[in-house]
C-alpha positions in Angstrom: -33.4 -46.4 42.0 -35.2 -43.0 41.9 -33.8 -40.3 39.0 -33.9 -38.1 42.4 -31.4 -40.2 44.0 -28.7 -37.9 45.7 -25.5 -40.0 45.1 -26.6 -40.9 40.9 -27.4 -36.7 40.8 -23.3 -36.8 42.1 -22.6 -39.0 39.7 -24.2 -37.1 37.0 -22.5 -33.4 38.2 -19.1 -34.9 38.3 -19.4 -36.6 34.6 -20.4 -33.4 33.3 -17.8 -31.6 35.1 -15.2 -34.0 33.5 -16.5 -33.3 30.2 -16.8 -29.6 30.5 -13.0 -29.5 31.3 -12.5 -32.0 28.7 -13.5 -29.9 26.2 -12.0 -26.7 27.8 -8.4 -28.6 27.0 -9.4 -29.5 23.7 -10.2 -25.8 22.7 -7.3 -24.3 24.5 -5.2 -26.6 22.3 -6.7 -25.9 19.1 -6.6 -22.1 19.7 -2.5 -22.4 20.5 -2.0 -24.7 17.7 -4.2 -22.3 15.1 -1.7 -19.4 16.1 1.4 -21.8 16.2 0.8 -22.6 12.7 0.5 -18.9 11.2 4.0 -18.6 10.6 4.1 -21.6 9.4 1.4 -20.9 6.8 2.6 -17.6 6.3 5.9 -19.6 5.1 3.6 -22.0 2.7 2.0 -19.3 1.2 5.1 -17.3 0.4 6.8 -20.5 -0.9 3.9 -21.6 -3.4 1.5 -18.6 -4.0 -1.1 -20.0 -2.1 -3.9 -17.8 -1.4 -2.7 -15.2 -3.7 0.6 -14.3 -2.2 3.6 -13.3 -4.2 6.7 -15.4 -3.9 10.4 -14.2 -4.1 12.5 -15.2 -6.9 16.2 -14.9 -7.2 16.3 -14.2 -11.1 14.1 -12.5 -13.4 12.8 -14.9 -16.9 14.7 -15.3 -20.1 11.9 -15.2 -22.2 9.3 -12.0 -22.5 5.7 -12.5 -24.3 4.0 -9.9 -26.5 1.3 -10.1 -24.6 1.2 -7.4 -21.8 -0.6 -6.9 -17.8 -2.6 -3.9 -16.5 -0.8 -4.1 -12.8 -2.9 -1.5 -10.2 -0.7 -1.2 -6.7 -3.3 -0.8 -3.7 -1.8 0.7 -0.5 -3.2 0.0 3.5 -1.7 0.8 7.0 -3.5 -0.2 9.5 -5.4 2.3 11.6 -3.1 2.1 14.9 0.1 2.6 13.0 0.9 6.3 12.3 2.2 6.0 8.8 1.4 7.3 5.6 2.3 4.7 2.7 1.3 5.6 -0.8 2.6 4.0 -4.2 4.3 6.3 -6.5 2.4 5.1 -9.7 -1.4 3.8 -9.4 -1.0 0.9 -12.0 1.5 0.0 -14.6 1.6 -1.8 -18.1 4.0 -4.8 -18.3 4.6 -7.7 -20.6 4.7 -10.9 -19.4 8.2 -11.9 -18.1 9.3 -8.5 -18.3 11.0 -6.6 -15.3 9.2 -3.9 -13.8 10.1 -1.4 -11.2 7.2 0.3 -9.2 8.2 2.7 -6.1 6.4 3.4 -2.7 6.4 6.6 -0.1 6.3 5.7 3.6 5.9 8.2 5.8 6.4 8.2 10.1 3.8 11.0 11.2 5.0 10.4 14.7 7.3 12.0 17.0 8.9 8.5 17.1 10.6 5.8 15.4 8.4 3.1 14.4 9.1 -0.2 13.0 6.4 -1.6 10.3 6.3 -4.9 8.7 4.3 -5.3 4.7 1.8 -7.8 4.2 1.0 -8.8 0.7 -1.4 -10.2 -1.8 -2.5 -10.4 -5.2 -5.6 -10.5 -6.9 -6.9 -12.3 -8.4 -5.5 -15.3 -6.0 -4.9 -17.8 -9.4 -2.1 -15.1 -10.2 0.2 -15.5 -7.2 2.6 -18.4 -8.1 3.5 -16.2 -11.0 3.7 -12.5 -9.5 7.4 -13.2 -8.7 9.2 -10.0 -6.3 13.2 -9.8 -6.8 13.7 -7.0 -4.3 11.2 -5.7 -2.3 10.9 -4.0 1.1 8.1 -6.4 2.0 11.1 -9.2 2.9 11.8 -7.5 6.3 10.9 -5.3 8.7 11.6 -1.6 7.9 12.2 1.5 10.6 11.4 4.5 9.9 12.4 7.9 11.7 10.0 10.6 13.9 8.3 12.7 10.7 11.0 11.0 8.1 9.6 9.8 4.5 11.7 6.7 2.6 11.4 6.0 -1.3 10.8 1.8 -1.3 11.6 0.1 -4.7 9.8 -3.2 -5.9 11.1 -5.3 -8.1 9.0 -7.8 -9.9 7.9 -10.1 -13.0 4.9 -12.0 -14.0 6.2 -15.9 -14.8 5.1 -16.7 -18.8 3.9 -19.8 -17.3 0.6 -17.2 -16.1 -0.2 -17.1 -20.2 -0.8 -21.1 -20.1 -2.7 -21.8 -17.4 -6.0 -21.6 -17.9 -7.5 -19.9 -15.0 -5.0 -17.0 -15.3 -4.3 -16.6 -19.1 -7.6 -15.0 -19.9 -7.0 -12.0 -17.2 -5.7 -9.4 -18.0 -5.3 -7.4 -14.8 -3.5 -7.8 -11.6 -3.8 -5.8 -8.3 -1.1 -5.8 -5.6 -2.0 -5.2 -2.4 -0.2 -4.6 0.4 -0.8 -3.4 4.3 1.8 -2.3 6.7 1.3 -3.2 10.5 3.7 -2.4 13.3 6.3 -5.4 13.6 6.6 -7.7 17.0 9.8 -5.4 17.0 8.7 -2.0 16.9 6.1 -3.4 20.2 8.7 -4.4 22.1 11.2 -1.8 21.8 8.3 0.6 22.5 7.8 -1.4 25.9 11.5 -1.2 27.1 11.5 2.5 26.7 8.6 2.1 28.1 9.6 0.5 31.5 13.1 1.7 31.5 14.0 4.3 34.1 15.4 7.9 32.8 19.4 6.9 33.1 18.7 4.3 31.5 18.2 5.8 29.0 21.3 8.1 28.7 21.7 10.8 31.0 22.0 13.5 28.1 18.9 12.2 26.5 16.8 15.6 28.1 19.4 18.4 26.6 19.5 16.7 23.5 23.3 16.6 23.7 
């Protein structure tokens, strides 16, 4: 049979259509299953330190070494998000297990209210299962007020357990990082204004009454 044959050239097309959509499935799975499982790492990371991020704890150490941390606090917001966001102090000097307290600035620079959520880090990564948060405004989403500026506590410890491990008890610096980005929240309460007619949005809204 010739290689020219019309119905083994059909053949051939429809194979390699069957295959292109085969792996067109495949890659449409894998892309919803990568975003399905963000939260889901997000969660993992939070819980064990993975990747250097900081874990909650719900009490602070009982015992506090002699031997102390250089902690810098790094502050981001990402560029479509009209917020200012400073920390009050640039680094602090804690011992290990002891609490500290550090304090951040947010800003709104809009003529709305905005709702952002914290990201977080810590670097180096070996440090996160011990950077341990008691009370930090990282755990939910916060909403801030057209041109208003909120004072944020954080909380936090370094575990003793960072002075015996070995890939963490020979640093002696940690950096914090964190990033604001406008929440799922603040996106979709900006939408419904959005789409919503005038009364439904009260009809005294325009007199400011």
């Amino acid at each position: 049979m010739s290689s020219n044959d019309p119905s083994r050239l059909d053949a051939v097309a429809r194979r390699n259509r069957r295959v292109a959509a085969i792996c067109a499935g495949a890659f449409v799975l894998m892309v919803g299953a990568a975003f399905a499982a963000v939260p889901a790492y997000r969660a993992f990371c939070q819980l064990t330190g993975f990747d250097g991020t900081v874990s909650r704890a719900d009490a602070a150490p009982t015992q506090v070494l002699d031997k102390t941390l250089l902690i810098h606090f790094d502050t981001n917001v990402r560029g479509d998000l009209p917020w200012e966001f400073k920390a009050e102090q640039t680094s602090q000097t804690v011992r290990i297990g002891e609490t500290g307290a550090a304090f951040f600035k947010v800003t709104n620079t809009s003529d709305r209210p905005i709702t952002g959520r914290a990201v977080y880090n810590v670097v180096p990564e070996q440090a996160g299962p011990y950077f341990r948060k008691l009370e930090c405004f990282c755990f939910s989403d916060q909403t801030i007020q057209p041109g208003q500026t909120v004072e944020f506590p954080m909380i936090y410890f370094v575990d003793p357990e960072y002075a015996q491990d070995f890939e963490t008890r020979g640093k002696g610096e940690i950096t914090l990082s964190y990033t604001y980005f406008p929440s799922a929240k603040s996106n979709e309460t900006a939408r419904l204004e959005q789409s919503a007619p005038p009364s439904a949005l009260g009809g005294n809204a325009r007199a400011g009454l």
